[in-house]
C-alpha positions in Angstrom: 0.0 0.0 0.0 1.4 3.3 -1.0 1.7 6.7 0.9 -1.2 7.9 -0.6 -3.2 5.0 1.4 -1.7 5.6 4.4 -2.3 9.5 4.1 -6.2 8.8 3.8 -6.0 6.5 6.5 -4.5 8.9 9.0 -6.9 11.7 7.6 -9.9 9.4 8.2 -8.9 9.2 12.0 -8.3 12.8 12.2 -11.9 13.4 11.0 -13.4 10.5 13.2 -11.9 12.2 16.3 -13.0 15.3 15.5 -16.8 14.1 14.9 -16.8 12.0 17.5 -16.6 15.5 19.8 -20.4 16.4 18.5 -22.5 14.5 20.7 -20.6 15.3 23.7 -21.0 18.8 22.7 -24.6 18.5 21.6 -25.5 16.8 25.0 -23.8 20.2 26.9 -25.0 23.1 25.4 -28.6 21.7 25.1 -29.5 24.3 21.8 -32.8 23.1 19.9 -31.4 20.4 17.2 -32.9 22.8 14.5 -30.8 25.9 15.5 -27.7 23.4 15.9 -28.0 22.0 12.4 -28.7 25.1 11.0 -25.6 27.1 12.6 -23.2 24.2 11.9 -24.2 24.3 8.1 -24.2 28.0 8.0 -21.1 28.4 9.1 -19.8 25.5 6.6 -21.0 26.8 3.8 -19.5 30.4 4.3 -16.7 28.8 4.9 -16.6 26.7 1.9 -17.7 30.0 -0.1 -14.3 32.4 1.5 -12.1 29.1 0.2 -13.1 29.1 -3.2 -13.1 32.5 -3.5 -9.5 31.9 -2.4 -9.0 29.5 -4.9 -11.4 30.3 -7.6 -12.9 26.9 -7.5 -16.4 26.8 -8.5 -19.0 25.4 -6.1 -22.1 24.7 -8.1 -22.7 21.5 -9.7 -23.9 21.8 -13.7 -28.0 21.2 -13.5 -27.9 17.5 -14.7 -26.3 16.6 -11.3 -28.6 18.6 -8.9 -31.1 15.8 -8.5 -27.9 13.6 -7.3 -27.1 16.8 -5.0 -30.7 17.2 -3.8 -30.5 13.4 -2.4 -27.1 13.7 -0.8 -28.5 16.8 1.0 -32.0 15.1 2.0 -30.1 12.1 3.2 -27.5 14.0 5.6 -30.0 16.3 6.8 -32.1 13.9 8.2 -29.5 11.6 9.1 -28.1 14.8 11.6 -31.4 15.2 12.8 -32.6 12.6 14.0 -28.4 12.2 15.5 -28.9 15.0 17.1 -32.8 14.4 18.7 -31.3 11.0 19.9 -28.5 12.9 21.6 -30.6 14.9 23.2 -33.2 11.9 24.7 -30.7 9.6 25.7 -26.7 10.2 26.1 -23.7 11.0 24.5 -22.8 8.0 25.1 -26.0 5.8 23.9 -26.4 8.0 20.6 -22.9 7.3 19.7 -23.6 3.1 20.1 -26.5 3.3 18.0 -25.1 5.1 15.1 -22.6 2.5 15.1 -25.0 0.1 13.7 -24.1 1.9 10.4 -22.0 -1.4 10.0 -24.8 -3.4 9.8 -26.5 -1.5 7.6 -24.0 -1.2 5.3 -23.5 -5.1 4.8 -27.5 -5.2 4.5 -27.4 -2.0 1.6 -24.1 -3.7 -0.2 -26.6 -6.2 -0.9 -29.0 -4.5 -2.6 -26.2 -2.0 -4.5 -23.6 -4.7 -5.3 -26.6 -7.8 -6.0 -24.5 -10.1 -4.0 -26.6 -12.3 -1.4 -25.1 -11.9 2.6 -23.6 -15.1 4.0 -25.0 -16.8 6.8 -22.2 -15.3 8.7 -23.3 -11.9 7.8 -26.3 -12.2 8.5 -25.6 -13.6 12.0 -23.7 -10.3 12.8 -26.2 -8.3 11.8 -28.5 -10.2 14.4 -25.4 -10.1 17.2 -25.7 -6.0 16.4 -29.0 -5.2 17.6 -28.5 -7.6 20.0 -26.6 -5.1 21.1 -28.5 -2.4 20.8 -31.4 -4.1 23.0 -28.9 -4.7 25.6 -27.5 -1.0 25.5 -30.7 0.5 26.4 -31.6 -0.2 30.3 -35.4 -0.5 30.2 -36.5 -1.6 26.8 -39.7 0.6 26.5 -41.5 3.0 23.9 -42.4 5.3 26.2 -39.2 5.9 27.9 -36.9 8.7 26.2 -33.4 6.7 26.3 -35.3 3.8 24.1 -37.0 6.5 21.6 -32.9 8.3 21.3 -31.8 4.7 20.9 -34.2 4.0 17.6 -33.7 7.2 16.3 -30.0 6.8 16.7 -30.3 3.5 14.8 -32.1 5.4 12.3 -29.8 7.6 11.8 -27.3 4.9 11.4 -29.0 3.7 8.9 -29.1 6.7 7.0 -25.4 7.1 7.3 -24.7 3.9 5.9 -26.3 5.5 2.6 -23.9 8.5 2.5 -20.4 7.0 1.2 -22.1 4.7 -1.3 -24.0 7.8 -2.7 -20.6 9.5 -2.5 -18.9 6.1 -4.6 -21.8 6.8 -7.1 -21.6 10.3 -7.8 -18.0 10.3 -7.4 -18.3 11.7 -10.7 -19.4 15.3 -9.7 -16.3 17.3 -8.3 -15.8 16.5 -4.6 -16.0 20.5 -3.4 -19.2 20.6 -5.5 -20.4 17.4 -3.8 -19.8 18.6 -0.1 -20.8 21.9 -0.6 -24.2 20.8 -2.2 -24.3 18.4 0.5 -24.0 21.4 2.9 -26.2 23.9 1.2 -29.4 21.9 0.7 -29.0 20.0 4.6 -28.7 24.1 5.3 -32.1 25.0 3.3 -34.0 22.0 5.2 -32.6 22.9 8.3 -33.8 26.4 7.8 -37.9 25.6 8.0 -37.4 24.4 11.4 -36.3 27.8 12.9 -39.4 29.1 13.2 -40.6 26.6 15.6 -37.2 26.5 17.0 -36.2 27.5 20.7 -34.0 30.5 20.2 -33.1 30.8 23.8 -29.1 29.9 23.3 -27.2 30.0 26.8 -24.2 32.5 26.7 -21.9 29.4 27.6 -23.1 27.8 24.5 -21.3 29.9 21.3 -18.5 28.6 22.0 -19.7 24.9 21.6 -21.9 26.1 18.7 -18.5 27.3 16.8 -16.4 24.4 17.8 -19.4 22.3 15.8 -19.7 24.4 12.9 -16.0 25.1 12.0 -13.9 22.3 13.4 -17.0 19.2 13.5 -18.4 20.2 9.7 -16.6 22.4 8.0 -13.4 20.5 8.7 -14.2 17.2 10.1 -17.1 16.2 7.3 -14.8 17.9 4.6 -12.0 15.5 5.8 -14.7 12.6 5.5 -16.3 13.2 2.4 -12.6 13.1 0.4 -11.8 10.1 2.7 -14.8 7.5 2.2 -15.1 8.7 -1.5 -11.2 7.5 -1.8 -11.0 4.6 0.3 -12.6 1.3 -0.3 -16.3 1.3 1.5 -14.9 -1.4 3.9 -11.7 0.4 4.9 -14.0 3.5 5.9 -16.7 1.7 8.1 -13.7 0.0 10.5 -12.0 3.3 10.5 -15.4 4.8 11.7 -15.3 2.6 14.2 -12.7 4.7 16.4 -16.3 6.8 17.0 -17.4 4.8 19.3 -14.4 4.5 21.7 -14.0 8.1 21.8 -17.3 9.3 21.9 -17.5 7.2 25.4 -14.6 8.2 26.3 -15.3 11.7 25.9 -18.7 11.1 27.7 -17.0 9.9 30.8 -14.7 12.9 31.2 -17.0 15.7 29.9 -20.3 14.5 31.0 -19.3 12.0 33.9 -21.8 9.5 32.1 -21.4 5.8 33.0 -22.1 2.9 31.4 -23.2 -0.8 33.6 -21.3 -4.1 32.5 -24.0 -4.8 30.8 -24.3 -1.3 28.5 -20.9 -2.3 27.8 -21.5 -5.9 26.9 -23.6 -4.5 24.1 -21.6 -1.6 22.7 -19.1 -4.5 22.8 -21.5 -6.7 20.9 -22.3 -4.0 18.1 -18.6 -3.3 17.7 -17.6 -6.6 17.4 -20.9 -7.8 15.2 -19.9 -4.5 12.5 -16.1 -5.1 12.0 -16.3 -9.1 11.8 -19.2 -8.5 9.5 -17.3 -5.9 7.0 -14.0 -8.0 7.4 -15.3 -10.7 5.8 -17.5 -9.1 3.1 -14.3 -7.5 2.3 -12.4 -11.1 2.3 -15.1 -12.6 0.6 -15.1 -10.1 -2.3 -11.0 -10.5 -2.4 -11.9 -14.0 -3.2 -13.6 -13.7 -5.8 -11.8 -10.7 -7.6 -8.8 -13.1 -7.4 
């Protein structure tokens, strides 16, 4: 593997530490979701404007490709949105494990994108993952807020899965053109929240709200766009996985949020069920390449 890998590798970790800072932040300031989605991609999308008026890049995709643009942007926003409700009715900590089930998703989407059936082996991990997920939450119940931020979380997993395959697809379309559409039309759908939106932002929480719009987007989902567009789909998700262990970690130090043996048992389950799952799609496709 040349350089070049190992450079997108390295970049990939940068940008999973620095997104794996949001729901700690998220769960702290305690802004309406709406206002937070809206400010983070405000503040992206200037900032993408200032750098290519630095270096006269052009930012808007040619018409054929704003359907593919449109979709990208409907998939992220509602991806971050319902990320950022689950945050906010569970923990840091919980949100983070369910989005990991992304994994699991993405061996169940590969099927339906690639046309190649799961193994029995796959399948079986994708069971062991929401396994997981049941034993994460400590009362299993519909009516209880940790188990609604939980599904949504999962949800939102799900919809992350979609995002580097649709990334793979339309790789075609310039990659500033792709993040900045990305950012733009997420920024238009967060925008017909506000009204509805509690405007009633802490003093304390500016700071938080910057940190998440310059150093968690702008940077961090820059960083990850050029990474999982680059790097083989399978490379990505295990590198994703580093979420997870930070996220909780910075849970614990931030937040002072705890997690039983077995909470642990089952973000140990997910984690285990997602990287066994992708390392062998991605042996099993070697295979047969070769």
């Amino acid at each position: 593997m040349n350089t070049g890998f190992w450079r997108l590798i390295l970049l990939a970790v940068f940008a999973v530490f620095l997104m794996a800072m949001v729901p700690v932040i998220i769960k702290y300031i305690a802004v309406d979701p709406w206002l937070i989605g809206a400010f983070r991609l405000a503040v992206s999308v200037v900032g993408l404007i200032l750098l290519a008026g630095i270096t006269r890049r052009p930012l808007i995709a040619r018409k054929e490709n704003w359907i593919f643009i449109l979709l990208l942007g409907l998939v992220f926003a509602i991806h971050w949105l319902t990320y950022f409700y689950s945050i906010q009715l569970s923990t840091a900590s919980i949100a983070a494990i369910g989005v990991s089930t992304f994994g699991a998703h993405l061996l169940l989407l590969g099927w339906f994108v690639h046309r190649q059936p799961p193994h029995w082996l796959e399948l079986f991990c994708v069971l062991l993952a929401f396994v997981g997920v049941y034993l994460v939450v400590p009362d299993f119940n519909l009516a209880d807020g940790m188990t609604i931020g939980l599904i949504l979380a999962v949800i939102s997993g799900f919809l992350y899965a979609l995002l580097p395959l649709m990334h793979q697809k339309y790789r075609h379309i310039n990659g500033e053109r792709r993040t900045f559409g990305q950012f733009f039309v997420a920024m238009v759908i967060f925008s017909f929240g506000l009204p509805q939106a509690d405007w009633e932002i802490p003093s304390e929480s500016w700071l938080g709200l910057i940190v998440l719009g310059v150093v968690c987007t702008l940077v961090a989902h820059s960083l990850w766009i050029k990474v999982s567009t680059e790097l083989n789909h399978v490379v990505t998700s295990v590198v994703y996985y580093l979420y997870v262990p930070i996220a909780m970690l910075f849970s614990f130090v931030f937040l002072d949020e705890l997690l039983s043996p077995v909470q642990l048992l089952g973000a140990g389950l997910i984690l285990f069920a997602n990287i066994l799952g992708i390392w062998f799609r991605w042996r099993r496709r070697d295979e047969e390449e070769n």
